[in-house]
N, C-alpha and C positions, 0 to 999 in steps of 0.2 A: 590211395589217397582220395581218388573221386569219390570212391562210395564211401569215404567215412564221412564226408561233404556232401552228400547228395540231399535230394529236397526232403525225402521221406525220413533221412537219418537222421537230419536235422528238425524233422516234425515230431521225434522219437525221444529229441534230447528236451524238445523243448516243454512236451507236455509233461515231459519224468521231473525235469529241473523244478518247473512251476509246481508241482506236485509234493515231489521230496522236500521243498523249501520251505512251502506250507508246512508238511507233515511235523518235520524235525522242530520248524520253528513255535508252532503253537500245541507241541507235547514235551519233551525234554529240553529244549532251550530254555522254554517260559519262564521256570522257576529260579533261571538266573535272575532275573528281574521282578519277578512276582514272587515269589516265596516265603521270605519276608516281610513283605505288607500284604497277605493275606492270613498268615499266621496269627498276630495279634487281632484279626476280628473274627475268626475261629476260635480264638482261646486256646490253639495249639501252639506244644513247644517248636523251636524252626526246627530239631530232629523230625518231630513227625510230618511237618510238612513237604521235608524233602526228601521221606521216606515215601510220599506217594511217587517219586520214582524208582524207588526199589519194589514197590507193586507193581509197577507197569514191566521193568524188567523181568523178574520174574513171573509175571503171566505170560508177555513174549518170550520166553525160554521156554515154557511149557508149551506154548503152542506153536513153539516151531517146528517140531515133524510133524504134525497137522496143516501146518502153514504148507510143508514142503508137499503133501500131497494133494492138497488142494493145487495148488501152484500145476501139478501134473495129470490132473483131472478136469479143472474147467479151464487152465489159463492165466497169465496174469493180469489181464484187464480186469475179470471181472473179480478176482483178490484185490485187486487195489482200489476197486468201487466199492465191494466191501467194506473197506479201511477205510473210506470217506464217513460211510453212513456211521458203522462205530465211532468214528473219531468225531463225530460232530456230536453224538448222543452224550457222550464221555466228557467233553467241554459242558455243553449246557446241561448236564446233572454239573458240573464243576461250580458252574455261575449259581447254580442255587442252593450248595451245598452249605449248611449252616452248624455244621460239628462234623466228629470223624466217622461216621455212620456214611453219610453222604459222601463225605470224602475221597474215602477211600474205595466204594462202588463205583465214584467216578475216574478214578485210576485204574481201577480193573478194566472198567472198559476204555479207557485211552491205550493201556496196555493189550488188551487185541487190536485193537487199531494200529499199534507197533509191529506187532506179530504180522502182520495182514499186509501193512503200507509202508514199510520200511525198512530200504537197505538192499537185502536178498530179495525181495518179492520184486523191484524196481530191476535190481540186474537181472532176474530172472525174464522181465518180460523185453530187459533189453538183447540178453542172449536169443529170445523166442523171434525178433525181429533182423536182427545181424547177425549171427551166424560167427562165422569164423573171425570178423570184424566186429565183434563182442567187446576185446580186450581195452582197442582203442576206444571205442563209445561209450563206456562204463569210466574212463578215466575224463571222458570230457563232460560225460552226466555229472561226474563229483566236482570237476571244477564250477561249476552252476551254483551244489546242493551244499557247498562248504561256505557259502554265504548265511547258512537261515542264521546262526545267532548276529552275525554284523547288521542283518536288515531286521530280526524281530527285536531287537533287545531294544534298539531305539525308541522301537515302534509301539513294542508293547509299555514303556517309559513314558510317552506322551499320552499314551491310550489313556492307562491308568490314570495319568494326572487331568486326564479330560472329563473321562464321564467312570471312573471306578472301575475296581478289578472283574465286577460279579457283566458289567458291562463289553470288557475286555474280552471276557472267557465268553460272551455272547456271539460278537464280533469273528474270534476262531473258529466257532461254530458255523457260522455265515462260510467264513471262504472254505471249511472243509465242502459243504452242502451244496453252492452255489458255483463253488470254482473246482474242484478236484475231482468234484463226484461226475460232471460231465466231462473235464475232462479226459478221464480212467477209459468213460462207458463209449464217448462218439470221437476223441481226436488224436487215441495214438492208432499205428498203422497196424493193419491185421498183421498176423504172426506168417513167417515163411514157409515155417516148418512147426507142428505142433509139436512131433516128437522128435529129437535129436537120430538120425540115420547114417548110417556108411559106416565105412570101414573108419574115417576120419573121427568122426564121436565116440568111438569106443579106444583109439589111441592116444596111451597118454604124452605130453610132451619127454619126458623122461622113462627108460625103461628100469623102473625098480619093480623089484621083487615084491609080492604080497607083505614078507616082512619089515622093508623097506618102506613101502606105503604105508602103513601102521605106523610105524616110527614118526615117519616124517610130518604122517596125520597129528601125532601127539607133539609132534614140535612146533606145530604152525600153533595148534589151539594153546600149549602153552604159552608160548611166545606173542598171542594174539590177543588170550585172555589176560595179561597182566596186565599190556599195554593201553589196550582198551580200560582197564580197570583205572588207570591214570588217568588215562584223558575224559573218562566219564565224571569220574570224582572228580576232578578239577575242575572241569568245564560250569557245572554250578555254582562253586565256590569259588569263582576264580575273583571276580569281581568283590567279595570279601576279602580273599589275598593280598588284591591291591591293597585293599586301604588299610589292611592291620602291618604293610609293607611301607605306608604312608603318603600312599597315594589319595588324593582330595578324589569326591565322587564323581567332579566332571570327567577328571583323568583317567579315572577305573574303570568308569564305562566308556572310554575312549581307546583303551588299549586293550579293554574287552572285544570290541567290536574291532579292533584293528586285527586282531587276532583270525578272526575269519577271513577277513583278504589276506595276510600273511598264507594262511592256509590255502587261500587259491593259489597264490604265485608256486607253491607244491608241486599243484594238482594240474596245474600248466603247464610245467617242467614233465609231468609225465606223458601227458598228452602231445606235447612234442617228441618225445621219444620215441610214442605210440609201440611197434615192433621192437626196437631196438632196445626196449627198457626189461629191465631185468627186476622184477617184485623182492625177490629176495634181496640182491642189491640197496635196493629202496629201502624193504625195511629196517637192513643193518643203517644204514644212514640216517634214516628217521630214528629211529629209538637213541643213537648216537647223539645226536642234538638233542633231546631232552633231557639225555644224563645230564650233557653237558649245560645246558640252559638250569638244569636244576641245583646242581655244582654250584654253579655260579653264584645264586643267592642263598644257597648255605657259606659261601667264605665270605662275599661282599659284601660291606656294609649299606644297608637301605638307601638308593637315592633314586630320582626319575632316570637319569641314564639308565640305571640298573635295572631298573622294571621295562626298559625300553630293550635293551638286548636279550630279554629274559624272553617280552613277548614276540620277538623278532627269528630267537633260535626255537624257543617250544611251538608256536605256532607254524613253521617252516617244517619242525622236526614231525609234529603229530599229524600236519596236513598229510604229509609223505606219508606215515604211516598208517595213514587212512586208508589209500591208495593201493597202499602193498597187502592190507587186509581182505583187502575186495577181489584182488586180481592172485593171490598165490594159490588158491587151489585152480584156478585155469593153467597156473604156471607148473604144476606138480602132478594133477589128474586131467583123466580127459574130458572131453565137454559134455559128452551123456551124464558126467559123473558131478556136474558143479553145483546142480541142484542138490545135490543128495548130500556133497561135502560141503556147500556154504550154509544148508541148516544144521548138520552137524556140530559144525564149529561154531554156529547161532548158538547154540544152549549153554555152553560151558560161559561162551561172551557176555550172555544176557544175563545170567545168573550172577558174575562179576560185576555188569554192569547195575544189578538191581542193589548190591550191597554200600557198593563202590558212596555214591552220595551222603546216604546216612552214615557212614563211617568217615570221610572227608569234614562232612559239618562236622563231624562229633570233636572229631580233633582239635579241627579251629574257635569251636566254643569252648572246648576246655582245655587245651597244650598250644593255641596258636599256629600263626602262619610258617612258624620255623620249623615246629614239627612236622605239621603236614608238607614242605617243601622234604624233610628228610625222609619221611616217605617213601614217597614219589620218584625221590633219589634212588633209595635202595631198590625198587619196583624195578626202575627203567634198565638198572644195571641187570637184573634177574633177566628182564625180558631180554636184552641183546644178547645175553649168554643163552638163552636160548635160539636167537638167529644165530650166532656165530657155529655152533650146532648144528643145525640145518643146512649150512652153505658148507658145512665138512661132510654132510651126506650127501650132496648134490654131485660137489666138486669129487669126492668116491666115484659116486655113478658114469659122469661125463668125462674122465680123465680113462684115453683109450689102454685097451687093456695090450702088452708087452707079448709078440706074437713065440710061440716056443722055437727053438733052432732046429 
């Protein structure tokens, strides 16, 4: 308990927090808010505009076994300094982008900046600093980093209505350059260990077999990549949901934003667990509350209660299964082994996640918010079928074996 509290851990959480909140919130959150009112003075349809996050995903799918050796050759400070400087280039080509030419170069490079400064590269450099107390400080970095859409959505909403979007995506570019990029380069703490060593690094928490491991590999990423596949797609479109659900727009982006604190109360829950939590557990839980929060407003008829338990269980259920995405291959392989399997499991995620939004809008502009709720429905039930899966290979493994007479 001391060392997940010590002054260094907490100079570890806080420069990642600041950093991941930036990152997430002025690259894939934004276009909750901005998307639509850059669209018509682009002269683009909203497909294309929130297809520049299916560019960005898929460039971070493609560069994550590059990401991953990078990550194992210089470090993660100087990957996540990287992913400032991209990420600010990418923004302001954004701000001055005047058709889809510009566009979309500017999403290419915000999507290395994903590749580089988001998610895996951040756990990566938190394992590089904690060690065996990895698990617990990765779940209290996401309690931080599950705020960027509750803090940008608003942010970027007043921006815009202050001084314009091309002003806004300036602005993003300011705190990548000025705030992330020193703190990546002078104020997280050196690394303990560069390369992972012992007999402890190479052991994994469970003893499965190579075929086993394969398996279980293909269960996580299925079960990872759906879910993610939902919560990506939604996560943009959600604040449209509301209001074709009949939510007024003060409300939609009130329960958009409440949605991010809902998800820290999650992410809190796990972080109190710390050791005692069980990822797998979590994730059946989490995917569990979306069925069921998605259930819900396929039988129920449209009212604010309704959209209030909706955002209470989906936000509760995805924050968890944020959580349990980040931490199951620490829970299944060993710790030499997390870089290699959390970019692994990055490609098939990012490639779902680059589809995921242009297919969500598609729906909602042309079959509405009922369909894309059913969905999401059918998705979430696929994913827990494949955790329910996965906790029958476990529970295999760990159930001792009956000694002969």
């Amino acid at each position: 308990m001391s060392r997940s509290f010590s002054p260094r851990t907490a100079r570890t959480v806080a420069v990642l927090a600041v950093t991941q909140l930036i990152g997430w919130g002025t690259s894939f959150d934004m276009l909750g808010v901005m998307g639509r009112v850059i669209a018509p003075d682009l002269g683009l349809a909203n497909e294309i505009v929130f297809g520049g996050l299916t560019v960005m995903m898929i460039i971070s799918a493609l560069m994550g076994p590059t990401t991953g050796r990078w990550l194992g050759r210089y470090g993660a400070a100087r990957v996540l300094a990287a992913a400032s400087l991209v990420f600010a280039a990418g923004l302001a080509l954004l701000a001055a982008a005047n058709g889809i030419v510009l566009y979309v170069l500017a999403w290419i490079l915000i999507g290395g900046g994903g590749a580089l400064g988001l998610s895996a590269p951040a756990y990566t450099a938190v394992v590089e600093r904690e060690g065996p107390n990895s698990k617990r400080v990765i779940a209290i970095l996401m309690l931080f980093t599950g705020l960027s859409s509750a803090i940008f959505w608003p942010v970027l909403s007043l921006l815009n209505d202050a001084v314009g979007w091309r002003s806004t995506f300036l602005i993003c570019a300011a705190l990548q350059f000025c705030i992330c990029l020193p703190l990546h380069l002078f104020a997280l703490p050196a690394p303990i260990v560069s390369h992972t060593e012992g007999a402890a690094a190479h052991t994994a928490p469970l003893p499965l077999s190579p075929a086993k491991q394969r398996k279980a590999f293909l269960l996580i990423a299925a079960a990872t990549t759906i879910s993610t596949f939902v919560t990506f797609g939604v996560s943009p479109s959600l604040l449209e949901i509301f209001r074709q659900s009949g939510a007024s727009p003060a409300l939609a982006i009130q329960l958009g934003s409440a949605r991010g604190v809902i998800g820290i109360s999650a992410r809190f829950m796990d972080m109190l667990l710390g050791k005692r939590g069980n990822p797998i557990l979590s994730a059946a839980m989490g995917v569990s509350l979306m069925v069921l929060s998605f259930l819900m407003m396929i039988v129920l008829p449209p009212s604010t209660p309704l959209l209030v338990a909706f955002i209470l269980l989906y936000g509760f259920g995805s924050g968890v299964m944020t959580v349990a995405r980040a931490l199951l291959p620490l829970a299944l392989f060993s710790p030499r082994d997390y870089g290699l399997q959390s970019a692994r499991l990055s490609l098939p995620q990012n490639l779902a996640n680059a589809v995921a939004p242009v297919v969500f809008t598609a729906i909602l502009d042309r079959a509405g918010a009922g369909m894309a709720i059913a969905t999401c429905a059918v998705l979430a039930v696929l994913s827990l079928g494949f955790v329910m899966m996965l906790m029958a290979l476990v529970r295999g493994v760990t159930q001792p074996v009956p000694s002969l007479p």
